[in-house]
Every structure is written in structure tokens, then in C-alpha cells.
N, C-alpha and C positions, 0 to 999 in steps of 0.2 A: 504493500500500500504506500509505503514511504516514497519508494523509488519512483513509483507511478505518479505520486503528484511530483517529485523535484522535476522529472522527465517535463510532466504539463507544465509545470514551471520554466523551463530553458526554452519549452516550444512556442512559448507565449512571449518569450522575452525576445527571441528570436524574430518574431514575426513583428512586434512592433519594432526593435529597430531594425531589421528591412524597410518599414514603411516610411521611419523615419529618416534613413539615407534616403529614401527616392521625393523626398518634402525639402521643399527650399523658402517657403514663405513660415513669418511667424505666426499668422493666423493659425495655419495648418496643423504645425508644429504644436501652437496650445491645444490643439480639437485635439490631436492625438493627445498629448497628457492627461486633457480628460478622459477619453476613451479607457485609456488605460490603468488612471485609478479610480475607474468607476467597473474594471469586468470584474466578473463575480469568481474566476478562479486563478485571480492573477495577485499575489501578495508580496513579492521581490520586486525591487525597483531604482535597488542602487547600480547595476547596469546600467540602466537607460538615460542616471545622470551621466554618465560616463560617456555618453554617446556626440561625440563632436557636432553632427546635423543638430540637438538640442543644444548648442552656446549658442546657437545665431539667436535664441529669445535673449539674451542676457541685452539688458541698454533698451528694449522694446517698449512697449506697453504692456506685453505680456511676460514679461519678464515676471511675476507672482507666481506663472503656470510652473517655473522652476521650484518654488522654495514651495508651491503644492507638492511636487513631486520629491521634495525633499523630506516633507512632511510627511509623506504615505512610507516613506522611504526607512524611516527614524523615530519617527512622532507618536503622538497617540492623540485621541477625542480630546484628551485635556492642555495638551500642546496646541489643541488648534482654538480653543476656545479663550487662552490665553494670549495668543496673538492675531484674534480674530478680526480686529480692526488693520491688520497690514494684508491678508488674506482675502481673496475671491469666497464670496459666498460657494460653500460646498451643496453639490448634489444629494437627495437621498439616498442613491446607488453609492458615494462617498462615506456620507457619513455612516455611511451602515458596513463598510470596508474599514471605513479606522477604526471604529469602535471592534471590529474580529482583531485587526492590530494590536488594540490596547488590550488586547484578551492575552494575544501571544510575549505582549511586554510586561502585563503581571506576571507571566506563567513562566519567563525567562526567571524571576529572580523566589518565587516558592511553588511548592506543590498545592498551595491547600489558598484555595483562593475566599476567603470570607465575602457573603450576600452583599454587608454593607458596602467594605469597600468598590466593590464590582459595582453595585447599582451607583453608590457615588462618582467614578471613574468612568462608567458609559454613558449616566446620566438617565438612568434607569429610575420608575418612580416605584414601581411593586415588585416581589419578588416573583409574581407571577411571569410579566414582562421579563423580565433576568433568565429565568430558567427558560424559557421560549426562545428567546436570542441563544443563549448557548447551545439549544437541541440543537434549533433550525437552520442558524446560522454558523456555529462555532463545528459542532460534531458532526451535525449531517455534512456539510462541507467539506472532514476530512482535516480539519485542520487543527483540533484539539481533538484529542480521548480523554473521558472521567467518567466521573460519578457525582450527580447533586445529590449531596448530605443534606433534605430538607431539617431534620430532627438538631443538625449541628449550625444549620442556615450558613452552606459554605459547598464550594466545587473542588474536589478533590482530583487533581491533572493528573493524569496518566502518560500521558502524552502531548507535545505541543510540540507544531512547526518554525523553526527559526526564520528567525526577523535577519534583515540585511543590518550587517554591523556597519556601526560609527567609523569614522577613522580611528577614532583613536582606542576603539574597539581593536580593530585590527591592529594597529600596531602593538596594543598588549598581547594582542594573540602571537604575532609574528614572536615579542621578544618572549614569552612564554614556551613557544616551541624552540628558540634557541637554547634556550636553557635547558630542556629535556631534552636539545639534541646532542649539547655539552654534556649530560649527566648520563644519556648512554654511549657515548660517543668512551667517557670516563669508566663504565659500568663496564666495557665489554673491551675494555685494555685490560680491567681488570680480570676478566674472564678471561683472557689470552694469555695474559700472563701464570694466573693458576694453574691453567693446562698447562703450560709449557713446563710449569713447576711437577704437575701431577707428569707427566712424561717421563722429567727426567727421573723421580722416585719410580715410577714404574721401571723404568731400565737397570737403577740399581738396585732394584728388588728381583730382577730377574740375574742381575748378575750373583748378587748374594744366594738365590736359589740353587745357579748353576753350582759355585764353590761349595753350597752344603751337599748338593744332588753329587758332586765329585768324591767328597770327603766321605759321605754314604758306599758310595761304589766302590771305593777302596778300603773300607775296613771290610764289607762282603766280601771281596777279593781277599783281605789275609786270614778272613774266616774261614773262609775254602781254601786255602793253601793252607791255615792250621790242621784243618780237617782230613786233608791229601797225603800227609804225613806219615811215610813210613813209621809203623810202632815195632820196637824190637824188645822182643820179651825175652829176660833173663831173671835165671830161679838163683835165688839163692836161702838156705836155711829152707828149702820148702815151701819158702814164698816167691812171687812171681811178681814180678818189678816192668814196670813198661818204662821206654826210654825213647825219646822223640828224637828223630832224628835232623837237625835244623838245619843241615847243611846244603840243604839241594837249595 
């Protein structure tokens, strides 16, 4: 299931910027941002800032359809409602798109998402309205798994789709992975070198084997030559005496 939405996800992203290389005017350009933060299974969008045919809004009139797209991008319903006065009035199909955002942006930092918060945060006035939105719009969608804990008045995530990271998101990420690349990079010199340790004790455990397995073979060897041993019996008084003869 995962795979199948990232898949819808890159094929979507794909397909508007096509549309957007083949678009030279800034009219166009903003109808396409609308478009595209208003489809219903499109929720990545740090791509299509990326997308050179999208600078030409930058200096426009429409230059806002950027920092919407930024919004969809990073934001959530209470990001836009705080900067609503720099802001193009959103769509229904929008705000009904951030607000599944700001589901995925609570569910990025706990599992256990509490009624209040959630209806405060989407702008939700009953908890009937709340748990509707999440069936209809969050799970059927595909884009969260849980369970509404009515008795605990709270959604308990199972599952939630990642959000396009920050810059500066990424860059902790990047220097995050450096460090664990450092720390196996570190982990498996160490590993190399134990082996190389264990090796060499293997080989003088085989040599010390061999000098015991030698040392063995040759006291058997004077066991069977004590044993091979001519015995010469001589009586004497009526007694009989054995006498080993060691010279061979």
C-alpha cells in the first residue's frame, strides 16, 4: 500500500511539472498551483518548488501562488490562518488538503493525537465533525492508519505519510546520516580488525594443535617401540627375571 501511493505520488509530480515546463505565462503557471494543491491524491510539493518554469511567478502579481505552494509544501491550516492576510483566499478543495497536512504534521511528532487538540488545529467545532474528517478524508485516503479512542476522546496513528521536509529539515537529516555513516564506517574497522585479530589466534591455535597432535604421535611411537621390545628371560634362584633389551 505504501509503495503504491509514493508510486501515485512521483506520477503526479511528474505530470505537473511536464505541464509546467510546457507553460510560459504567469497566469498559467498560478492555475497550475492551484490545480495542484487542490487534487485530492496529491500531498508532496517540495518538487514542484524546485521547478525553474515556477521562478518566472517570482516579481509577478502572482507571485503569492509561490509561498501557497510553499504553504501546502511545509504549512498546516494554522500557518495559513496566521498569515492569512499576505495569502490568496484558499479553495474548499485546499483547505480541506491542509487541514489532511496538518493531520500528517501532528502525527510526525506523537502517536496519540488528543480530540481537543485536533478539533482546535483543523478548526473542527464537534467531535463528531473530527472523526468524519479522519475516516473520510485522513484513512479512506490512505494516508493515515488508526484507531478513534472515543472513551479516551483521542486518534491513536498507526501509520502516517511523510510531509516534504524543510530545508533545514534536511540538512539535519543529511548531517544525521553523516554521523551514522562515521559511526559504521568506525563500527566495521572495528569489525575488521577483530577478525583479522580472530584469524590470527585461529592460526596459532592450529599451530599449537599441530605441536600437541606431534608431541601425541610421538610418545605413541615410543609406546610401540617400548612395547616391540625384545624381552629376554633369565632364571635365576628359580625365579625368572625379564630384561628389556634397549639397544635396537
Amino acid at each position: 500500500m505504501a509503495m503504491d501511493a509514493e508510486r501515485r505520488q512521483a506520477e503526479l509530480i511528474g505530470q505537473f511539472s511536464a505541464q509546467a515546463a510546457a507553460l510560459s505565462s504567469a497566469p498559467q503557471l498560478a492555475a497550475l498551483v492551484l490545480e495542484a494543491t487542490s487534487h485530492p491524491a496529491l500531498f508532496a510539493f517540495s518538487e514542484l518548488l524546485t521547478l525553474p518554469a515556477l521562478s518566472k511567478l517570482a516579481g509577478t502579481q502572482y507571485a503569492s501562488s509561490l509561498d501557497v505552494l510553499r504553504l501546502f509544501a511545509y504549512g498546516t491550516l494554522k500557518d495559513y490562518k496566521s498569515n492569512s492576510g499576505s495569502l490568496p483566499a484558499l479553495l474548499p478543495d485546499q483547505i480541506r488538503k491542509l487541514k489532511q497536512l496538518s493531520v500528517l504534521t501532528l502525527a510526525e511528532s506523537t502517536k496519540i493525537l488528543p480530540y481537543d487538540q485536533l478539533m482546535q488545529e483543523l478548526d473542527v467545532s464537534n467531535v463528531r465533525e473530527l472523526e468524519d474528517f479522519l475516516i473520510n478524508e485522513c484513512m479512506y485516503s490512505g494516508i493515515v492508519r488508526g484507531k478513534l479512542d472515543q472513551l479516551r476522546r483521542c486518534f491513536e496513528v498507526q501509520f502516517a505519510a511523510g510531509r516534504d521536509l524543510t530545508p533545514d529539515q534536511l540538512n539535519n537529516m543529511i548531517d544525521t546520516l553523516s554521523d551514522w555513516l562515521g559511526t559504521s564506517d568506525s563500527l566495521l574497522h572495528q569489525i575488521q580488525e577483530k577478525i583479522k585479530w580472530a584469524d590470527t589466534m585461529s592460526e596459532v591455535n592450529k599451530k599449537h594443535q599441530k605441536e600437541f597432535e606431534d608431541r601425541v604421535e610421538e610418545a605413541k611411537k615410543s609406546i610401540k617401540k617400548l612395547n616391540n621390545l625384545s624381552r629376554q628371560t633369565l632364571t635365576y634362584g628359580g625365579m625368572t627375571t625379564f630384561s628389556l633389551n634397549l639397544e635396537e
